[in-house]
C-alpha positions in Angstrom: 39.3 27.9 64.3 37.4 29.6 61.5 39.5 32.3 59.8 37.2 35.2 60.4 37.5 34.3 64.7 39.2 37.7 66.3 41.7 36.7 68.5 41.4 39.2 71.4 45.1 41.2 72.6 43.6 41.2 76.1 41.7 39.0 78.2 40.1 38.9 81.4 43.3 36.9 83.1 45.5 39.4 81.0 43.5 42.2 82.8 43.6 40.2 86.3 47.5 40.0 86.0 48.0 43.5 85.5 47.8 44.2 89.2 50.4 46.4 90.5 51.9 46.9 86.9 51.4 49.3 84.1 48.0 51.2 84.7 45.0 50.2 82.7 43.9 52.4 80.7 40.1 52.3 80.3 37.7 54.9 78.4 34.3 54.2 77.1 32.9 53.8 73.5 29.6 53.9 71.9 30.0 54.1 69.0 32.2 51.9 65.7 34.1 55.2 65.0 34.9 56.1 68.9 36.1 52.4 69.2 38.5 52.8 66.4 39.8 56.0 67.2 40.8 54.4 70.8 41.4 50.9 69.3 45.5 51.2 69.5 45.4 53.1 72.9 43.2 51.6 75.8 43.3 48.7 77.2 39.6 48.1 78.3 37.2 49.8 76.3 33.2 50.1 78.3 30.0 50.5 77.0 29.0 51.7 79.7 25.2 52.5 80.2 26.4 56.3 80.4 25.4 55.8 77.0 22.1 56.6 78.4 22.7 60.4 79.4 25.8 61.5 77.1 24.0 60.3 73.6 20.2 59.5 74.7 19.4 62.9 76.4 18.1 60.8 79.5 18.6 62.2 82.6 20.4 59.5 84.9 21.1 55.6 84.0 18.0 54.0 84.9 16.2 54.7 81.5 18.8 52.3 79.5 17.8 49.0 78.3 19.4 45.9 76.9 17.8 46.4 73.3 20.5 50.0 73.7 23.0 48.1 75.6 23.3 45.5 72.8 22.8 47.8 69.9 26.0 49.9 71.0 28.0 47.0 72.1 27.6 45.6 68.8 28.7 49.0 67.4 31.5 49.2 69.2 32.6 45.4 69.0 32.9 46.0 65.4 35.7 48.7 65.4 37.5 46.9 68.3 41.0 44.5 67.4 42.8 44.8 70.7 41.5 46.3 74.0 39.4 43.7 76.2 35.5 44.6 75.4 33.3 45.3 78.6 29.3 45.9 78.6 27.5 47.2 81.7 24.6 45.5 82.5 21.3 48.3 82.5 19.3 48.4 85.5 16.8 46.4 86.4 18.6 43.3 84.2 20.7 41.3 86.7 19.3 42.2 90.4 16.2 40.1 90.3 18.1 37.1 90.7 21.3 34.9 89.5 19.3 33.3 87.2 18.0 36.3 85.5 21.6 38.1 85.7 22.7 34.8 83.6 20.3 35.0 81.2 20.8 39.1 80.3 24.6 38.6 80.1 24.7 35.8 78.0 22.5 37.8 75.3 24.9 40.6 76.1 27.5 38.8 75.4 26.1 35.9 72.6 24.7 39.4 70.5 28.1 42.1 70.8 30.8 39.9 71.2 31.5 41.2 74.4 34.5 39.8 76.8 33.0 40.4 80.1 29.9 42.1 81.5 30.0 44.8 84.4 27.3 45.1 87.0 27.1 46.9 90.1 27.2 46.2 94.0 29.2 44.6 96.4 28.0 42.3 99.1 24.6 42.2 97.9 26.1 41.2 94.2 28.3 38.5 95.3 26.4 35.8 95.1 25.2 36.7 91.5 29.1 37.3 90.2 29.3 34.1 91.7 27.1 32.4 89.8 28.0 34.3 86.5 31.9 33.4 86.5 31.1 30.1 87.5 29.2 29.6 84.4 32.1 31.8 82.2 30.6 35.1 82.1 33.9 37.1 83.1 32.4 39.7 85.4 34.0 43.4 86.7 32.3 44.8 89.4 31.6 48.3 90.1 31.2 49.4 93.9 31.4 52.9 95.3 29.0 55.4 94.0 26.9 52.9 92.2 24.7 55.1 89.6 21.9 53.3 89.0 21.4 53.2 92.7 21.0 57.3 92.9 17.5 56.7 94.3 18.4 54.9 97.6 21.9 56.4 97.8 20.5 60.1 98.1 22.2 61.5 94.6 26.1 61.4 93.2 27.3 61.7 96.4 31.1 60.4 98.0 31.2 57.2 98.9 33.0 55.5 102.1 33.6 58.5 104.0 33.5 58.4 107.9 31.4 55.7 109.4 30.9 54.2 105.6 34.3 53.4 105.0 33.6 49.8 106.6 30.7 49.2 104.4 32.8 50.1 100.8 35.9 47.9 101.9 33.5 45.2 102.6 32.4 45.1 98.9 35.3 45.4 97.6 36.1 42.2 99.1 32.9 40.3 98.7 33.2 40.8 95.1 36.9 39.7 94.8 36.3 36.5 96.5 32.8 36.0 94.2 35.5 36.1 91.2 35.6 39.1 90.1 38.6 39.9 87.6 39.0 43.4 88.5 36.7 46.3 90.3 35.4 50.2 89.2 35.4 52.5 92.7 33.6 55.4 91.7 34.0 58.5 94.0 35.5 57.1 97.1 37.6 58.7 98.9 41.8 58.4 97.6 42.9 57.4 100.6 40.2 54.5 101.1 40.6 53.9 97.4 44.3 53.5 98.5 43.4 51.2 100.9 41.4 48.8 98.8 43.8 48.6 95.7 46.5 47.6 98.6 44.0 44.6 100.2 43.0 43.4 96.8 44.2 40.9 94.1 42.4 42.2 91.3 42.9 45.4 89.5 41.0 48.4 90.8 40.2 50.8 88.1 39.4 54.4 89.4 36.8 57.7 88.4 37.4 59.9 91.1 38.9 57.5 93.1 42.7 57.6 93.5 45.7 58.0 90.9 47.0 54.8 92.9 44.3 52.3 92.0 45.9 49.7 88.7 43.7 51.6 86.2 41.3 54.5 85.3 38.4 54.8 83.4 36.5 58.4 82.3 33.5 59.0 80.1 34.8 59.5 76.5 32.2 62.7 76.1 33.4 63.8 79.1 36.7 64.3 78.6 36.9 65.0 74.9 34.5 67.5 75.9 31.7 66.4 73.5 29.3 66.1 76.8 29.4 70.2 78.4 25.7 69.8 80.5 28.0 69.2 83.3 31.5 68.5 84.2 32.0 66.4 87.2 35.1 66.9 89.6 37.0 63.7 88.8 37.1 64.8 84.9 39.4 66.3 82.9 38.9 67.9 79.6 41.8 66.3 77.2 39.7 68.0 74.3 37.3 70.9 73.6 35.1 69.2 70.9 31.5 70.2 71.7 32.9 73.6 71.5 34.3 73.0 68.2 32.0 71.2 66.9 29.4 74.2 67.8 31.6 76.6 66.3 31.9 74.7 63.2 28.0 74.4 62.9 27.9 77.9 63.1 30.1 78.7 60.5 28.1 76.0 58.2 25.4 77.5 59.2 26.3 81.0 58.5 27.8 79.9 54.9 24.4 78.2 53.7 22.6 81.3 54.7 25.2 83.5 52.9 25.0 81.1 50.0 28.8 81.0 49.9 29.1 77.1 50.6 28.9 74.8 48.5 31.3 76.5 46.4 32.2 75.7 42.6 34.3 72.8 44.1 32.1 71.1 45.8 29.1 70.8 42.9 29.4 68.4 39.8 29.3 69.8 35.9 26.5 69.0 33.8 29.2 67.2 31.6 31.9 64.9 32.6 35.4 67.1 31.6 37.2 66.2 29.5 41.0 65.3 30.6 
């Protein structure tokens, strides 16, 4: 083994095993300096293709595309040591077919350094997680309110309420048995969310899902409190730093103007001093 080959804390089995056990902790990075900031603390960090709205300015997911998937995963790869490295796949990369899901994750993963990929869908994804972890792409699926299927969903809406509740389970099943190593729901219901994390082997890993699922994930942004367009229900705020951070814009701002900063101590002499 070369002596520069990181040995990852957590893998995909180490992940898988977790069911029923400690939570996972999961958050998602973009950025080398976000990664090292939550390098000691999560286990799972995501580059997810949030990336898209909370740093791009786009308005939903379906703009992102694997030249930004692979440019932030490559960021983040490089200030990660220990927590197991997921990538989402962007729209429009793995649905086509197997084949072209295989061919998108492997550059994903051949060009970060990623662990695993993350795509979403349920039934109508099995066959293509399938296909990927048969050919040793580690994949976590992602069922529930599936984003960058807004269009045919009707919005952001709750997942597996009423009538729907059948079709959610379903997937959560079809992609356990594809091989899946563990599964996001995203705004189903908490006692259906229940429900799955009690049927399943594999870890589910909630965002406004249920406190019972074996892990949850939130938007970094969104709860530091970097991204304020809008705060969805499932998030809390563990930090107020767009507010901050505007404040202390401001207050630069203010100081230029005033010519009060830079200050004596923060310009250079016209002579080295002498010690």
């Amino acid at each position: 083994m070369s002596a520069s080959a990181r040995v990852t804390a957590l893998t995909p089995s180490d992940i898988r095993s977790r069911k029923g056990g400690e939570p996972l902790v999961t958050l998602t990075a973009y950025t080398t300096p976000m990664a090292q900031m939550m390098d000691d603390h999560v286990d799972i960090v995501l580059v997810g293709d949030s990336v898209g709205m909370v740093l791009h300015g786009l308005p939903d997911t379906l703009g992102v595309t694997m030249d930004m998937m692979c440019l932030h995963g490559a960021a983040v790869r490089r200030g990660l040591t220990k927590p197991l490295l997921v990538i989402d796949m962007p729209f429009g990369s793995y649905e086509e077919s197997p084949q072209q899901a295989f061919r998108n994750a492997a550059r994903i993963m051949r060009e970060t350094g990623a662990d695993a990929v993350k795509l979403e869908g349920g039934v109508s994804m099995a066959e293509t997680i399938a296909f990927l972890t048969s050919r040793s792409i580690p994949v976590m699926a992602h069922i529930g309110l599936t984003p960058q299927a807004i269009n045919t969903l009707g919005g952001y809406k709750v997942q597996g309420r009423g009538e729907d509740r059948a079709r959610v389970m379903a997937d959560a099943k079809a992609v356990e048995e594809a091989g899946a190593f563990s599964v996001v729901l995203e705004k189903t219901p908490a006692g259906l969310s229940d429900e799955i994390t009690g049927a399943l082997t594999i870890p589910t890993i909630g965002i406004g899902a249920s406190v019972g699922c074996d892990g949850q994930v939130l938007v970094v942004d969104d709860m530091l409190g970097l991204f304020t367009a809008f705060k969805p229900k499932f998030v809390k705020r563990f930090g107020t730093l767009g507010v901050d951070g505007e404040a202390a814009i401001k207050a630069y701002a203010a100081e230029v103007r005033a010519r009060t900063f830079p200050g004596a101590e923060h310009v250079f002499a016209d002579e080295v001093p002498q010690k």
